[in-house]
C-alpha positions as CSV (number, residue, x, y, z in Angstrom):
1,X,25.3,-5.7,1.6
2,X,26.2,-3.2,3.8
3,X,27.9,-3.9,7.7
4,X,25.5,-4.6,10.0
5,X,27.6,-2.9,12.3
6,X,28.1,0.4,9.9
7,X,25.1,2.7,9.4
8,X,24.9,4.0,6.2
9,X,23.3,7.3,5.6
10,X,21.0,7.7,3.0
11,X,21.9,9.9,-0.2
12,X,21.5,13.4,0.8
13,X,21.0,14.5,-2.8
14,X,17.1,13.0,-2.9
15,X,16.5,13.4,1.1
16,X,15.5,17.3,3.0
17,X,17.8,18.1,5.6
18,X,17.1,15.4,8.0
19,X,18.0,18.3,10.8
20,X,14.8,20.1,9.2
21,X,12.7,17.1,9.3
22,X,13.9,15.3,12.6
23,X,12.3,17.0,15.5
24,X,14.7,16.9,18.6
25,X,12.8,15.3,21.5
26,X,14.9,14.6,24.5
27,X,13.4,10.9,24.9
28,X,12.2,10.3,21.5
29,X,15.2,9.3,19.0
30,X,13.2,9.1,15.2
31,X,10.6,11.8,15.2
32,X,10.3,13.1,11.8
33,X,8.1,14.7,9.5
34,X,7.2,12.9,6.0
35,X,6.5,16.5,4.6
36,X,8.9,18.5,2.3
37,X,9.1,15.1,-0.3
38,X,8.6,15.9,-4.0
39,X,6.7,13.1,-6.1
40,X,7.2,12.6,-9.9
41,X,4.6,14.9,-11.1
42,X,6.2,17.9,-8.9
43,X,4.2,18.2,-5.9
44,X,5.3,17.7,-2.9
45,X,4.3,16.3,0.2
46,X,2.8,18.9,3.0
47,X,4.5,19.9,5.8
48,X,3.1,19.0,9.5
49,X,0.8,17.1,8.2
50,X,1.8,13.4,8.6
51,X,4.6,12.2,11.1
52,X,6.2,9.1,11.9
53,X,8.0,7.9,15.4
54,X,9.4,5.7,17.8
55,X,6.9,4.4,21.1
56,X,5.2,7.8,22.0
57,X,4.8,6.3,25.5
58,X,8.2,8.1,26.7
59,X,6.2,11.6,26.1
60,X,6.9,13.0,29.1
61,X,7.7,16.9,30.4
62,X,8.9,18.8,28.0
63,X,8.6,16.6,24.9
64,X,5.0,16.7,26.1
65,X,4.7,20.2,25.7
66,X,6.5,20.3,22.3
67,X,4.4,17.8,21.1
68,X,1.1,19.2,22.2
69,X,2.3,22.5,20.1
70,X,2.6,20.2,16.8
71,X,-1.3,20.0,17.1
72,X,-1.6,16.3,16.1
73,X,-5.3,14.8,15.9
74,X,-4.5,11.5,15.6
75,X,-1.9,8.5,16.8
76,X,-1.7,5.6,15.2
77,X,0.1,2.9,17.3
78,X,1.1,0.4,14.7
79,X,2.4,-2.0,18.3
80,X,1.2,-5.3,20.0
81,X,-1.8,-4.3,23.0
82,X,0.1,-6.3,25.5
83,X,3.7,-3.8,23.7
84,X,1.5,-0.8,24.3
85,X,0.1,-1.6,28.2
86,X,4.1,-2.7,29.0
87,X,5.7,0.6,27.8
88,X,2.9,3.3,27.6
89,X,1.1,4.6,25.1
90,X,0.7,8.6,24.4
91,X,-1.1,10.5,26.9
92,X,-4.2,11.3,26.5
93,X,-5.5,14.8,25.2
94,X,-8.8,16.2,24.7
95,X,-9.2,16.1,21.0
96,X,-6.7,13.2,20.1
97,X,-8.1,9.9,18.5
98,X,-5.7,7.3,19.8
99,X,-5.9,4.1,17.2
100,X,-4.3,1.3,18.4
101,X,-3.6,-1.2,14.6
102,X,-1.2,-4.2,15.1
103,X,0.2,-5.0,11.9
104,X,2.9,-7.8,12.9
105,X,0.9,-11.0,13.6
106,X,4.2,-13.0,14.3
107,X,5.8,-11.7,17.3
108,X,10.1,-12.0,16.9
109,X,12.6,-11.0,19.2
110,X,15.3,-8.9,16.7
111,X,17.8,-8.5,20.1
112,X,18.0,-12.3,19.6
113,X,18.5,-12.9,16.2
114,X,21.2,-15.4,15.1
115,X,24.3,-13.1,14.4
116,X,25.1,-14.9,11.4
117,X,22.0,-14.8,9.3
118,X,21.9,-12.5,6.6
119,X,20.2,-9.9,8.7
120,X,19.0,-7.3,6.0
121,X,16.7,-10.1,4.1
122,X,16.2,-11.7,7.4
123,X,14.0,-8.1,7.9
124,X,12.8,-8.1,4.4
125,X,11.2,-11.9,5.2
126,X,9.8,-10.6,8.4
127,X,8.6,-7.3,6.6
128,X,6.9,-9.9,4.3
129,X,5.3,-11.8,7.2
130,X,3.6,-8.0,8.2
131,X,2.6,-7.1,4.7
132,X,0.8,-10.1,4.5
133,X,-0.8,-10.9,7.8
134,X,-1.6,-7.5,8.8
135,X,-3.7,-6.4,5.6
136,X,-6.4,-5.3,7.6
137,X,-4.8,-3.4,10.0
138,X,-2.4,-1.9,7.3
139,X,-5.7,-1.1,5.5
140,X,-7.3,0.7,8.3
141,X,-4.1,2.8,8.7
142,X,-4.2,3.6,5.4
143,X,-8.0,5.0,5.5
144,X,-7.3,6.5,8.7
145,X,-4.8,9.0,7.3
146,X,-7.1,9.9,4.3
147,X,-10.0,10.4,6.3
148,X,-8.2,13.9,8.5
149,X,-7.3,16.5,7.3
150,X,-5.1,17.3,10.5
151,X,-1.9,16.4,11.5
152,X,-1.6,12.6,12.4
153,X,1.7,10.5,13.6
154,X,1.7,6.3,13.5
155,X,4.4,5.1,15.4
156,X,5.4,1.6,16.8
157,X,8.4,1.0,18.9
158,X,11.6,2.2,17.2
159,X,9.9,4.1,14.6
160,X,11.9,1.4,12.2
161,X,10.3,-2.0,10.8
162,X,6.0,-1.2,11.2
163,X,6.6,2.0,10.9
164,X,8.8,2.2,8.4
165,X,6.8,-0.3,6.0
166,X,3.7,2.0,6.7
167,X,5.5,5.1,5.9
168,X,6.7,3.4,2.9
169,X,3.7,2.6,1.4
170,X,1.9,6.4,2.0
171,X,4.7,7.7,0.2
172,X,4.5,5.6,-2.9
173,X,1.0,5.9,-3.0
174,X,1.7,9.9,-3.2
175,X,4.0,9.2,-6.1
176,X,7.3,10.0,-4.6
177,X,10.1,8.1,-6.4
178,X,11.3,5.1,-4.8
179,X,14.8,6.0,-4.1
180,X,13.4,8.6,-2.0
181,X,11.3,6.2,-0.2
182,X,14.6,3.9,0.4
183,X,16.3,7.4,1.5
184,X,13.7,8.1,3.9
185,X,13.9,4.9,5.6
186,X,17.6,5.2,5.8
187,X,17.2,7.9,7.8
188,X,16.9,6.1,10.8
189,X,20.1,5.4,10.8
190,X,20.7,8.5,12.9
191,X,19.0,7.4,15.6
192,X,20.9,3.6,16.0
193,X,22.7,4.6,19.0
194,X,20.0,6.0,21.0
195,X,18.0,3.0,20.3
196,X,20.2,0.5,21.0
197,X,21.3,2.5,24.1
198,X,17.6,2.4,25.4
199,X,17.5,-1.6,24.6
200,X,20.4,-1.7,27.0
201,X,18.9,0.4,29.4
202,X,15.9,-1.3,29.5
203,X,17.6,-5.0,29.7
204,X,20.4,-4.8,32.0
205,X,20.5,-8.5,32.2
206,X,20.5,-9.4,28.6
207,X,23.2,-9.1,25.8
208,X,22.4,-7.5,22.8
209,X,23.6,-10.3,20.6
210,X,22.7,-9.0,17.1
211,X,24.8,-6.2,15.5
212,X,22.2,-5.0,13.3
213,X,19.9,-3.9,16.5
214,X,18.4,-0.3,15.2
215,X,19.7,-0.7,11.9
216,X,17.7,0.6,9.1
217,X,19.7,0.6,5.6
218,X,17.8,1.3,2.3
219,X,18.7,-2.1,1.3
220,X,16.0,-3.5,3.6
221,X,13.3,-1.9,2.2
222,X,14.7,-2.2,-1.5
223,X,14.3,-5.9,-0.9
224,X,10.7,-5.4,0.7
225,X,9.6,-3.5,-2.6
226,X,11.1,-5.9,-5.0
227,X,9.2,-9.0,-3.5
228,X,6.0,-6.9,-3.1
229,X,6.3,-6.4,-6.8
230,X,7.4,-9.6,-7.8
231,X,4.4,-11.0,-5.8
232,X,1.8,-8.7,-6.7
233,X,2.9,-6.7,-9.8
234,X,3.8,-3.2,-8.2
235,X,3.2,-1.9,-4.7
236,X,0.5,0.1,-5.7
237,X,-1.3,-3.8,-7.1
238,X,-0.6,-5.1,-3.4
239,X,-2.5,-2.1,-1.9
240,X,-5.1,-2.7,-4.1
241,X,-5.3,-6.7,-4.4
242,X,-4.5,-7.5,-1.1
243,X,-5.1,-4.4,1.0
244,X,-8.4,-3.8,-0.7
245,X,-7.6,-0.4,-0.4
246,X,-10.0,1.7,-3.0
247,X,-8.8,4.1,-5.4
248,X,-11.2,6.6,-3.7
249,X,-9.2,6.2,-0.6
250,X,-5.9,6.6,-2.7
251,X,-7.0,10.2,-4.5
252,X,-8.2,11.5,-0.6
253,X,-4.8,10.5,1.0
254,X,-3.5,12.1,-2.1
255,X,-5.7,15.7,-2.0
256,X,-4.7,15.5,2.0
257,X,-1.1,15.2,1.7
258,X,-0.1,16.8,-1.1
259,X,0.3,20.6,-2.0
260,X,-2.1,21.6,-5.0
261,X,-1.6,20.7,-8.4
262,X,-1.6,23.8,-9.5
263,X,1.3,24.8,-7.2
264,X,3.9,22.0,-8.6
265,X,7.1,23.3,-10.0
């Protein structure tokens, strides 16, 4: 188990540049774009297509402009109501659908987490708690994507723990190996000190007591995968048993995400 103190980057050798798919906000740290992935059969995922992020409620200025030029149709804000109307949501645009889908039913307070629990299966449990309380909402998500074909972004507050579990699960559905999925997580990583900075900002009177605040090693979400296959028999069973997601709504997110078969290799 890696330090919760010490980020560890993911392995360059299966992840993009993350400078090519990080897009540098001033006030948004972990902006990035799923796209440039390759899955097993040798397509790869499209560019500007699908994005994931921290709270888009610090758009503002000039991040507002550079994000109105990204041409995204639709946010999905993975956060609480009563997370959203404390810290903003995305401004409104004409043409945008803003979907608000709480997946974490079991409100937790990571800043306070006891410093000596073992804090990367302390996320996996709480992972666990979202993958199985907030199957509808994680469902909804999941058809939300497939149904545009325009760029999209889900997002919840540090672009880390819902969003990284949703992320997670689009990319396996598209067939991208799993230690490219772990990789992808990992990335977050990068942004650990500008999240933890805007905690502090944001709570002058409190102490961040937990090290692992902003953390996001691939061990996490290996540990997530593992019991979602252990309990359901692969990730793509738990979509399907518990999820109820269809495999018409798979082979749509797949045709909308992925370049052409005929262009693989």
């Amino acid at each position: 188990m890696s330090s919760p103190n010490r980020p560890s980057l993911p392995n360059r050798s299966t992840v993009p540049d993350p400078d090519t798919r990080r897009i540098a906000f001033d006030n948004l740290h972990n902006f990035r774009d799923l796209g440039g992935y390759r899955t097993r059969d040798g397509r790869t995922v499209r560019h500007g297509r699908l994005y994931r992020s921290d709270s888009l409620g610090k758009l503002r200025g000039d991040d507002w402009e550079l994000y109105l030029r990204l041409g995204i149709r639709t946010v999905i804000d993975l956060r609480y109501d009563w997370e959203a109307d404390r810290n903003g949501r995305v401004p409104e645009h004409p043409g945008q659908v803003y979907l608000n889908l709480s997946i974490e039913h079991r409100p937790y307070d990571q800043a306070a987490i006891d410093p000596d629990a073992d804090p990367w299966r302390y996320l996996a449990d709480r992972y666990a708690e979202v993958a199985l309380d907030g199957a509808q909402e994680l469902r909804e998500a999941l058809e939300a994507i497939a149904a545009e074909d325009a760029p999209q972004v889900f997002h919840c507050t540090s672009g880390k723990d819902r969003t990284g579990l949703l992320a997670a699960l689009v990319l396996i559905l598209l067939d991208v190996p799993e230690e490219t999925v772990l990789d992808d997580f990992a990335l977050t990583e990068l942004s650990t000190a500008r999240l933890r900075a805007d905690w502090e900002a944001a709570h002058p009177d409190r102490v961040l007591g937990w090290p692992g605040y902003g953390r996001a090693p691939a061990e996490v979400m290996r540990l997530v995968l593992a019991d979602l296959a252990a309990d359901y028999g692969s990730v793509h069973d738990y979509v399907a048993k518990h999820l109820k997601v269809d495999e018409a709504t798979v082979a749509l997110l797949r045709t909308r995400l992925l370049t052409p078969e005929d262009s693989a290799g």
